[in-house]
N, C-alpha and C positions, 0 to 999 in steps of 0.2 A: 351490573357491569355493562359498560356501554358495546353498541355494538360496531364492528369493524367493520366500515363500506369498500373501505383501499389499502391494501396491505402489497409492500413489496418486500420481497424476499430473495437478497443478496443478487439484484439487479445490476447487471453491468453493460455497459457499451461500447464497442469497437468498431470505428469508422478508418479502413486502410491502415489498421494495425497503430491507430491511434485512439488508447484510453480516453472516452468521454466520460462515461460514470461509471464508477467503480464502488462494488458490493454496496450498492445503496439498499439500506432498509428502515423502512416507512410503515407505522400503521395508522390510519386515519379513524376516528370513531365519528358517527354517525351525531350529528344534532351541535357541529362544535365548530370553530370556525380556527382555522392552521391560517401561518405567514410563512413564504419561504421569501428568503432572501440570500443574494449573494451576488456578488460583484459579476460583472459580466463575461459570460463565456461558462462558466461554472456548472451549468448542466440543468438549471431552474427548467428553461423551456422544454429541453430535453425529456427531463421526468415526467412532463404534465404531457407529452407528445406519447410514452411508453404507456403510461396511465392510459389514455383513451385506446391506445391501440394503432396510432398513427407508426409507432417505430416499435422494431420486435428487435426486443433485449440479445444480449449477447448471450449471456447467461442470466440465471433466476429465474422467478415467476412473479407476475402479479396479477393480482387478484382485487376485483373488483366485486362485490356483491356476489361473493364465493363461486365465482366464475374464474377461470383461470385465462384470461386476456391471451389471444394469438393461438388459444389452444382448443377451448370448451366456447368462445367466443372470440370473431377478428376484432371486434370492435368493445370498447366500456356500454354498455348499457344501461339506459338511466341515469348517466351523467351529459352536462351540460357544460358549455366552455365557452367561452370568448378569448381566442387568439389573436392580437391585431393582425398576424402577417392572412386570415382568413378570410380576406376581403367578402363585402356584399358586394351587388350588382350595382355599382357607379354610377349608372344610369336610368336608374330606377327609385322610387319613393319607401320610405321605410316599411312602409304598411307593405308594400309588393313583397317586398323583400322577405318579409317576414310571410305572406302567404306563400311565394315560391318556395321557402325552408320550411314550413308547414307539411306542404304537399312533398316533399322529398322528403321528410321525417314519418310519413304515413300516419301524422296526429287525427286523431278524430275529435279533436277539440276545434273551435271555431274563435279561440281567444285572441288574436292579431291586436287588434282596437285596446281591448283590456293589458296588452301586455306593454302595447308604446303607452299607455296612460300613466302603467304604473311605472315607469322609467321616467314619466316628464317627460315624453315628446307627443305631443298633436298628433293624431291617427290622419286628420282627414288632410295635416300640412301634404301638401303635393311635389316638394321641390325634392330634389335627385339626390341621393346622397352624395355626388360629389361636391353639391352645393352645401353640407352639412358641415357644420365647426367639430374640429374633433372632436370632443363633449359627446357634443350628439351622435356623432358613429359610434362613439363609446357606448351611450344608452341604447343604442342599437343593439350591437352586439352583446350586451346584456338581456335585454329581451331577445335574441334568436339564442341565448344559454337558454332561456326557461322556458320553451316552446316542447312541450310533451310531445 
C-alpha cells in the first residue's frame, strides 16, 4: 500500500463570504506523479497555496506527512514548490539566488552549482535574472523546489 504524503480532508475556502473551494478531498501517495487541471479561477493555485500552508482552510484539515498543516505545523514540510507569482531577486544571478534561499531554508547542503546544472542552467552564467528568458526563470524556480 502506497504511502499518503498530502491528504486533504473536506477542505473549503471562504474569502468575504465567497465560496473558493468547497469540501475538497485529495489524497496524494508518495513516489507517483498527479495532474491537476482546470480552467482558470477554479481553485488549482488555491489548493497548492492550502497544501503548503500559505492560506488556512475555512474548514477541514490537511495533512501533509501526518502533520496536520496550520495546526501541528504553520508551514508543509519537506515539500517543495515553484510558484511563478514567487518571484527571485531580479537583480541578482541564479546561483545567488539560490544561495540567498539556501541560507533562509537553513539547508546544510552546499548543492547551489549541482542543482542549476541539473536544471540546464550555467552556475557560473553571471547575468541577472531579469535578464533571463522565461524558460530559464522557470529552471530556476525548479531548482529553488529542490533545494533541502
Amino acid at each position: 500500500m502506497a504511502k499518503k504524503i498530502i491528504e486533504l480532508k473536506s477542505v473549503s475556502k471562504s474569502f468575504y463570504h465567497k465560496l473558493a473551494l468547497q469540501n475538497i478531498n485529495i489524497s496524494i501517495d508518495e513516489n507517483k506523479v498527479y495532474g491537476f487541471s482546470g480552467p482558470n479561477g477554479s481553485g488549482k493555485t488555491l489548493t497548492f497555496k492550502t497544501i503548503l500552508g500559505f492560506v488556512k482552510p475555512s474548514s477541514g484539515q490537511v495533512f501533509v506527512n501526518g502533520s496536520v498543516i496550520r495546526t501541528d505545523s504553520l508551514f508543509a514540510k519537506d515539500i517543495g514548490f515553484a510558484l511563478p507569482e514567487y518571484n527571485l531577486l531580479p537583480n541578482k544571478s541564479g546561483l545567488t539566488n539560490l544561495k540567498l534561499l539556501s541560507l533562509l531554508s537553513q539547508t546544510k547542503e552546499d548543492n547551489e552549482i549541482e542543482l542549476l546544472t541539473y536544471v540546464g542552467l550555467n552556475p557560473i552564467d553571471d547575468r541577472k535574472i531579469k535578464d533571463y528568458s522565461l524558460g530559464m526563470r522557470q529552471r530556476l524556480l525548479i531548482a529553488s523546489a529542490l533545494i533541502d
